[in-house]
N, C-alpha and C positions, 0 to 999 in steps of 0.2 A: 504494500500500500504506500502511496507516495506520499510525501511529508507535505502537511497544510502549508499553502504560502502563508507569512505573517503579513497581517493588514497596520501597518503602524497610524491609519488613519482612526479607526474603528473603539482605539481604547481612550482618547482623545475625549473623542462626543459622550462616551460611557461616563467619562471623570466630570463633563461639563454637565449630565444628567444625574448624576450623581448630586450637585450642587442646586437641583431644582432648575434648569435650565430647560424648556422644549426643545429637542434637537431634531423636530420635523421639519423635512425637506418640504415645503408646499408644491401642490399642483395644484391647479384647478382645469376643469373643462365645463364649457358654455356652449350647451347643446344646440344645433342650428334651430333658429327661431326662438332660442331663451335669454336671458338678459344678464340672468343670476349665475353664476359657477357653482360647480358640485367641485367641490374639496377632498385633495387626497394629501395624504402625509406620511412619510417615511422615513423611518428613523435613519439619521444622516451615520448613523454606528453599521450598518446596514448595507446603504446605498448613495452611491456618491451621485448627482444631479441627472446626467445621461441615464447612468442605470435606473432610477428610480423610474424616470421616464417609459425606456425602452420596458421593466418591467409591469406598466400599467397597459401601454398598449397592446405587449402578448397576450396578457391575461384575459383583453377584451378581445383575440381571436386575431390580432395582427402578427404578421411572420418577418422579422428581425432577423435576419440571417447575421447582421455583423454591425456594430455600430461606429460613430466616428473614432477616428485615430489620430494622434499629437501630428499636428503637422511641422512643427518645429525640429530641426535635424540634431541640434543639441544631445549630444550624446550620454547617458548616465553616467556620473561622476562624481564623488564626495568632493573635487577642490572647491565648487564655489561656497560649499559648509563651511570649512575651514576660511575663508575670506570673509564669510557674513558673522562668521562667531564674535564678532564685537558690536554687531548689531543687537544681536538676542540680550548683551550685558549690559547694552547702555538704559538710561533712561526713559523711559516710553513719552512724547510728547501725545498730550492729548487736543483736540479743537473742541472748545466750548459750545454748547447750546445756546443764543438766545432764552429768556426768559419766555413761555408758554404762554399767550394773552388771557387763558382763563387755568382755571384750578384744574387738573388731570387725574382721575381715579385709575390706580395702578390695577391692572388684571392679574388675573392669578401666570406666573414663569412655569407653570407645567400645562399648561394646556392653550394651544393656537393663539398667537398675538388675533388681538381683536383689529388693532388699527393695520388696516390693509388698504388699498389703492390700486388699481390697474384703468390702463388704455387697450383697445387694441385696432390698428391701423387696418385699413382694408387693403387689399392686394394691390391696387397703383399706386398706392400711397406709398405702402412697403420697397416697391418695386421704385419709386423715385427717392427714397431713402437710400436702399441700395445703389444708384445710380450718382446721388452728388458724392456718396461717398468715394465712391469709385475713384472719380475726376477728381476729390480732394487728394487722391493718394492716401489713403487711410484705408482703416477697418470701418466694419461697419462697428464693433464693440470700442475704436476709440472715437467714431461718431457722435455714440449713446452714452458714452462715459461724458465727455465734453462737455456735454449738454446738461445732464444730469447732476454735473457736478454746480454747472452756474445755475441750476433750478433751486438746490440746496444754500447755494452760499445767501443767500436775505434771511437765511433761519441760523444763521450761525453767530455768534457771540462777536468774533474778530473774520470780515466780511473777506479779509487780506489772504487769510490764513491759506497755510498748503495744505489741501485736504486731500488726508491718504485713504486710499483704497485697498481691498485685498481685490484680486484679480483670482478666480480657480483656473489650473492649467490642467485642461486634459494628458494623462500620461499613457494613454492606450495604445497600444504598438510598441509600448517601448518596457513594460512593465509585468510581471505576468500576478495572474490573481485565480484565484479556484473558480470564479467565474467573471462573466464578462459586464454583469450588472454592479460588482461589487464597487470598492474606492478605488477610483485610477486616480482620483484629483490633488495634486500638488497646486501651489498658488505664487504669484507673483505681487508683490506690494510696489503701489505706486503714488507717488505724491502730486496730486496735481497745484499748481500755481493758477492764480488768475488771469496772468497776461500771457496763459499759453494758448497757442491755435491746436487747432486739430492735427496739422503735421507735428507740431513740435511734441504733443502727448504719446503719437504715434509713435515717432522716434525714440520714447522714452520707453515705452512700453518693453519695444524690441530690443532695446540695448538692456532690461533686465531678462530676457529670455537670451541674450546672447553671450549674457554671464553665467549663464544655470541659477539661476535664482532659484528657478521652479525644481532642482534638482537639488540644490542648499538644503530647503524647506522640507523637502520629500526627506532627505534623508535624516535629518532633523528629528522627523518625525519619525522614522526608522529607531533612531536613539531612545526611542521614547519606551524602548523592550528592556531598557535597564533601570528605566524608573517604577518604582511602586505606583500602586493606585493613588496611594495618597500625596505622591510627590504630584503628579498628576493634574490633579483638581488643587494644592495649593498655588502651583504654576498657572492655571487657569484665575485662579479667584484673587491673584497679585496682578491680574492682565499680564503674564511673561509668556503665556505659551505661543507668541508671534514674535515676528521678526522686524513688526513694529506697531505701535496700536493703530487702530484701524477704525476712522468713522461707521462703514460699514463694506461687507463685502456686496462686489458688481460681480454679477456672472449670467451668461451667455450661454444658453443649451444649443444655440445652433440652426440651423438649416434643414427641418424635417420634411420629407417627401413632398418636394419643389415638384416633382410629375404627377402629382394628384394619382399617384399609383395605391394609397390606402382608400379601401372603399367600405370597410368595415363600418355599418349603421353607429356604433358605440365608442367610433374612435372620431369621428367628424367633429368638424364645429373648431370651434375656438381655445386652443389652453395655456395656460400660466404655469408661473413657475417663479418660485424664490427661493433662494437659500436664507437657512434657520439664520436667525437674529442669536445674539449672546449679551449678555450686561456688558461686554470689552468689544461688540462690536454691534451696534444696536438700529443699524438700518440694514437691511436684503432689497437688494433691486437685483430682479431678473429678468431675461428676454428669454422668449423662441420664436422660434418662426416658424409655423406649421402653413403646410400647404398655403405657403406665400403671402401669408397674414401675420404680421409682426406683433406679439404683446409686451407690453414693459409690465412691470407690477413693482410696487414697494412695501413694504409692509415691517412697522417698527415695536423694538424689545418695550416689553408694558413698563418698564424700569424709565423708559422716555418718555412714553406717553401711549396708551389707550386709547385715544378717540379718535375716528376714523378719517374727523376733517383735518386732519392733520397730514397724513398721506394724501388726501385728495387735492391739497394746496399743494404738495412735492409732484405729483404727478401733472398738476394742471398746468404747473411751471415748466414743467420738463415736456412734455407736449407743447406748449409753449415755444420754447426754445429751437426745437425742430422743426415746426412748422414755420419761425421765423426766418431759421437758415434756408429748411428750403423755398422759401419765397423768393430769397434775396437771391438764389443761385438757379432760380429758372430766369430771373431777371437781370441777373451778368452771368451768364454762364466762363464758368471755369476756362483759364484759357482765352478769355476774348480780350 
């Protein structure tokens, strides 16, 4: 019998649940003709964002033969660990909240953040999303981060501030697991600046995946088979178990059947997606892209706030912000 691969992602989310923290991965789906999402959640101990994914659609009768893989050529290596180890000892810089304009009732840390927010773009819309991003020279994830980040920054304490991000990095192709739903995801952390553009974010992004950051962090967490449980969850509850504190993390499921080749009644329509919130990291913004409909969603740790207008002002903003770009770039197009 062959030896279980170790998951050094998986004991992680056990230590931060351990602590009373929800570690569901949210989904949601908005059945054609419905308004409302039906809600799925997966323990992130479990399943890393993809998988979670690809394991709701099997179950509703769709056929997953393989799912996406790292497209980054970055080879697996412990040097950039050793490079970043004076990251993980320094001091965690945190960015402040603005004060809340009315009083905020805290929900219960073990059961589904209440304050949640979602958009989601119809196919040309999507489709000219994809498009300026293109001609900017960018991703379409440092399109939506850009944006996102100047939606957030009116809610923040110091408007100036560099607001960091955790970024998850696919490791699939490059990692092996007992199965293919399990944690492939390693992350990348990035600090955005106000008077960045879209190329210069872009640039940034790619110069931490061209250090191995995402392979630092991974193995990082690999180390994490020499710490006790309760080293663990202290590491969590001091905010050390990152490589740097983190507003919240942004992630990105991807580009799901662009050919309308799923035809499954129970798999149609519209879905969402956010990675879990934590007290050290207390916003989740997520994208997918299903059959050529883009959703964003946000949704914040109850430790911030509870109430739902509160994401629906980060969401309107960030809506907001895209639709002002792309206005202005069907009206100078790139290049003229």
């Amino acid at each position: 019998m062959s030896k279980k691969a170790y998951d050094p992602i998986a004991p992680w989310f056990v230590a931060a649940e351990a602590l009373d923290e929800f570690i569901g991965i949210r989904f949601g789906r908005i059945a054609p003709g419905k308004t409302d999402p039906e809600w799925f959640f997966l323990r992130h101990a479990d399943y890393d964002g993809i998988g979670g994914f690809a394991k709701i659609l099997r179950e509703r009768g769709e056929t997953l033969e393989s799912l996406p893989q790292i497209k980054h050529t970055a080879a697996p290596s412990v040097a950039p660990l050793l490079k970043m180890l004076p990251r993980f000892l320094q001091p965690h810089q945190r960015v402040q909240w603005k004060p809340f304009s009315k009083s905020r009732t805290p929900s219960s840390n073990t059961t589904p953040p209440t304050a949640v927010a979602w958009h989601v773009f119809d196919e040309p819309t999507t489709l000219k999303i994809r498009q300026i991003s293109r001609k900017s020279g960018i991703t379409l994830n440092t399109f939506l981060l850009k944006h996102l980040t100047t939606a957030i920054r009116p809610f923040l304490k110091d408007e100036s501030a560099a607001v960091p991000w955790m970024i998850p990095i696919n490791l699939r192709g490059k990692v092996v697991r007992d199965r293919d739903t399990a944690n492939y995801s390693s992350y990348i952390s990035v600090k955005v600046q106000p008077q960045e553009t879209g190329p210069m974010i872009h640039k940034k992004i790619y110069a931490a995946l061209e250090r191995g950051e995402h392979w630092g962090n991974w193995y990082a967490y690999e180390l994490g088979r020499f710490n006790t449980h309760g080293i663990k969850k202290f590491l969590i509850a001091k905010e050390l178990a990152t490589s740097q504190w983190n507003l919240g993390g942004f992630s990105n499921l991807g580009d799901w059947d662009p050919e309308k080749k799923i035809l499954q009644t129970d798999c149609l329509g519209d879905w969402l997606f956010s990675p879990p919130v934590l007290r050290f990291q207390k916003i989740g913004a997520g994208c997918v892209s299903f059959q050529n409909r883009l959703s964003v969603l946000i949704q914040a740790h109850p430790e911030l706030t509870a109430d739902v207008a509160d994401c629906r002002d980060w969401i309107r903003n960030w809506i907001k912000e895209i639709e002002t770009d792309l206005a202005d770039s069907l009206a100078s197009p790139v290049g003229s």
